[in-house]
C-alpha positions in Angstrom: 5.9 -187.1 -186.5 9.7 -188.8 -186.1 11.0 -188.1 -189.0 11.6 -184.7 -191.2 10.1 -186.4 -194.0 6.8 -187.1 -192.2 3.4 -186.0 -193.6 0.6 -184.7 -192.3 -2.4 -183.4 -194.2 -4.1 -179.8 -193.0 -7.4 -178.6 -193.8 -9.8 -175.2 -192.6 -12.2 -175.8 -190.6 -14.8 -176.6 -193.4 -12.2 -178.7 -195.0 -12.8 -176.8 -198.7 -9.2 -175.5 -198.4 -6.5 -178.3 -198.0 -2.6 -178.7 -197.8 0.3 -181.1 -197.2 2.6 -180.7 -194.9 5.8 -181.9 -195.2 8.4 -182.4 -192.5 8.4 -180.6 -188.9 7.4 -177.2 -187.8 10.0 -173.9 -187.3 7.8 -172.8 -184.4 4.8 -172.3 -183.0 3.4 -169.3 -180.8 0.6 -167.1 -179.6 0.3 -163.9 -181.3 -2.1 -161.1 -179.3 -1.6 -158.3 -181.9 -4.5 -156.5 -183.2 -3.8 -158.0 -187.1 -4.0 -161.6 -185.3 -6.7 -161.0 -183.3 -9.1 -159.2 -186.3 -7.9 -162.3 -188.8 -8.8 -165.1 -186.6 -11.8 -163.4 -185.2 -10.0 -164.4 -182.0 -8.2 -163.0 -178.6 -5.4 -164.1 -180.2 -2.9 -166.5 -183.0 -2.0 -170.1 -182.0 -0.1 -170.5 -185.3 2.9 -173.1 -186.2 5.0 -171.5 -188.6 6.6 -174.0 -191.6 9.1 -173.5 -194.5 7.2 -172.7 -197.4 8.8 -175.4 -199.5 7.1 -177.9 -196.6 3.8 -177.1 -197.6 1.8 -177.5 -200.4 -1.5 -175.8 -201.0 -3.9 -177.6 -203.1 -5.9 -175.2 -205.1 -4.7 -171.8 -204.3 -8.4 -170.5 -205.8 -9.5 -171.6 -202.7 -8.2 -168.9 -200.4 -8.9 -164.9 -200.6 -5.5 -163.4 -199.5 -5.6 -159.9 -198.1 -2.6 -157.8 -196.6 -3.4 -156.1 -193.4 0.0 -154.5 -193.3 3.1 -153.6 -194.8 5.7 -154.8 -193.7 5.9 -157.4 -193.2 3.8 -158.5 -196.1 1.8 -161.1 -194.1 -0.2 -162.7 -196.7 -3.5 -163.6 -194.6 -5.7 -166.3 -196.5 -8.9 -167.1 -195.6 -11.1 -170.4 -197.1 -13.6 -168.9 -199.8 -16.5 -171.1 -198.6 -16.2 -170.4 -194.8 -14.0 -167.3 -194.5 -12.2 -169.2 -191.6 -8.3 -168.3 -191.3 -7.3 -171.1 -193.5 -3.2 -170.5 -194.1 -0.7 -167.2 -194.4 2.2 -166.3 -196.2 5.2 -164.8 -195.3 8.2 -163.4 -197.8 11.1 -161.6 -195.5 14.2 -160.4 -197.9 17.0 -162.5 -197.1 15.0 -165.2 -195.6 13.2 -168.5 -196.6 9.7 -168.4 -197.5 7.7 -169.1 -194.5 3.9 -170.8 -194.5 1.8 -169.9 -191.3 -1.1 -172.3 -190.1 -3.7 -171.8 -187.8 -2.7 -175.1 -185.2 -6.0 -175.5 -184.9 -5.7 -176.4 -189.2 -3.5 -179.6 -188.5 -4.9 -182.0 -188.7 -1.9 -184.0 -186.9 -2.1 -181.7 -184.1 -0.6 -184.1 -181.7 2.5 -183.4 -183.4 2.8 -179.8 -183.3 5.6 -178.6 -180.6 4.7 -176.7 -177.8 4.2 -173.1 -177.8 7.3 -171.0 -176.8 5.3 -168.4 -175.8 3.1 -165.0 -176.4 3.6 -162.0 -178.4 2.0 -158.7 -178.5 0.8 -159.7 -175.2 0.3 -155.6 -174.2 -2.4 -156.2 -177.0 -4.3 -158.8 -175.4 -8.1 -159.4 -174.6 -7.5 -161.6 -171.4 -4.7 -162.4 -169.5 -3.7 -165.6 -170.1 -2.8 -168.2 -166.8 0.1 -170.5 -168.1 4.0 -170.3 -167.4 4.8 -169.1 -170.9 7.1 -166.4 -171.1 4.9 -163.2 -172.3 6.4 -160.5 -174.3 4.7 -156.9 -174.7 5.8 -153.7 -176.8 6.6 -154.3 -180.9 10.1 -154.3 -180.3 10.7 -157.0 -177.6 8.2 -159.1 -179.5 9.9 -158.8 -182.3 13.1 -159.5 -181.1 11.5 -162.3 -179.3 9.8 -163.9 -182.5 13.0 -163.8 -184.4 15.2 -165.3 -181.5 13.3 -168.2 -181.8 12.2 -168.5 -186.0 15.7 -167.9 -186.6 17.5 -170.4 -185.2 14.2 -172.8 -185.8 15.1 -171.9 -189.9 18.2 -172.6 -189.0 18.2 -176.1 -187.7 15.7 -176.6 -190.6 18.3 -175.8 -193.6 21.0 -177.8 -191.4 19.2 -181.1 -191.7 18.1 -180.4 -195.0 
């Protein structure tokens, strides 16, 4: 993906539920929290987080949303047919809509950036052997999270 305006398509993993996307990724990350690790069935999130307006959903029937949590109101969507972690939702006041995807749901995955690092990490399962910078307690994670989707919005509005 060179350009912003690039396409790539994005599927779950039985392929019933299916979106476009639309330009680069804000960010991508490995989330260990307990909501992340429950919704993917997984130690942990290896999501790339979009603009909403950058993706489009095909047939929003196709996913069962569920809130695990308030706030933030992560909208957690799931495919109907294979109850895989198909695409979530995310509305923060005073910020742009945000779409997170699975990586593992890109189907271009070759063009999703590198991850800047791990969250939640005192939740984790394992530890995890790479040279990523790990962040534990809610706070530092947090803080970490939003000093990296924040100017990744950002530069995202700027080109725009």
């Amino acid at each position: 993906m060179t350009q912003e305006s690039s396409q790539q398509e994005g599927q779950c993993q039985c392929g019933n539920t299916k979106f476009t996307i639309q330009g680069k990724p804000v960010v991508r990350m490995f989330c260990h929290c307990e909501f992340c690790q429950e919704f993917n069935s997984a130690a942990y999130g290896d999501v790339t987080i979009f603009l909403s307006k950058d993706v489009q959903l095909h047939d929003k029937d196709q996913v069962s949303f569920q809130k695990y949590k308030a706030p933030p109101a992560v909208q957690r969507g799931k495919c109907v047919a294979c109850n895989k972690p198909a695409i979530e939702l995310l509305d923060i006041p005073l910020m742009p809509s945000l779409t997170i995807i699975p990586s593992a749901n890109v189907s271009a995955g070759e063009y999703l950036p590198q991850s800047w690092g791990h969250i939640f990490y005192h939740r984790r399962v394992d530890d995890i052997n790479d040279n990523l910078p790990k962040y534990s307690g809610f706070m530092k994670s947090q803080l970490a999270m939003c000093g990296q989707l924040i100017p990744g919005i950002f530069r995202k509005l700027v080109k725009a």
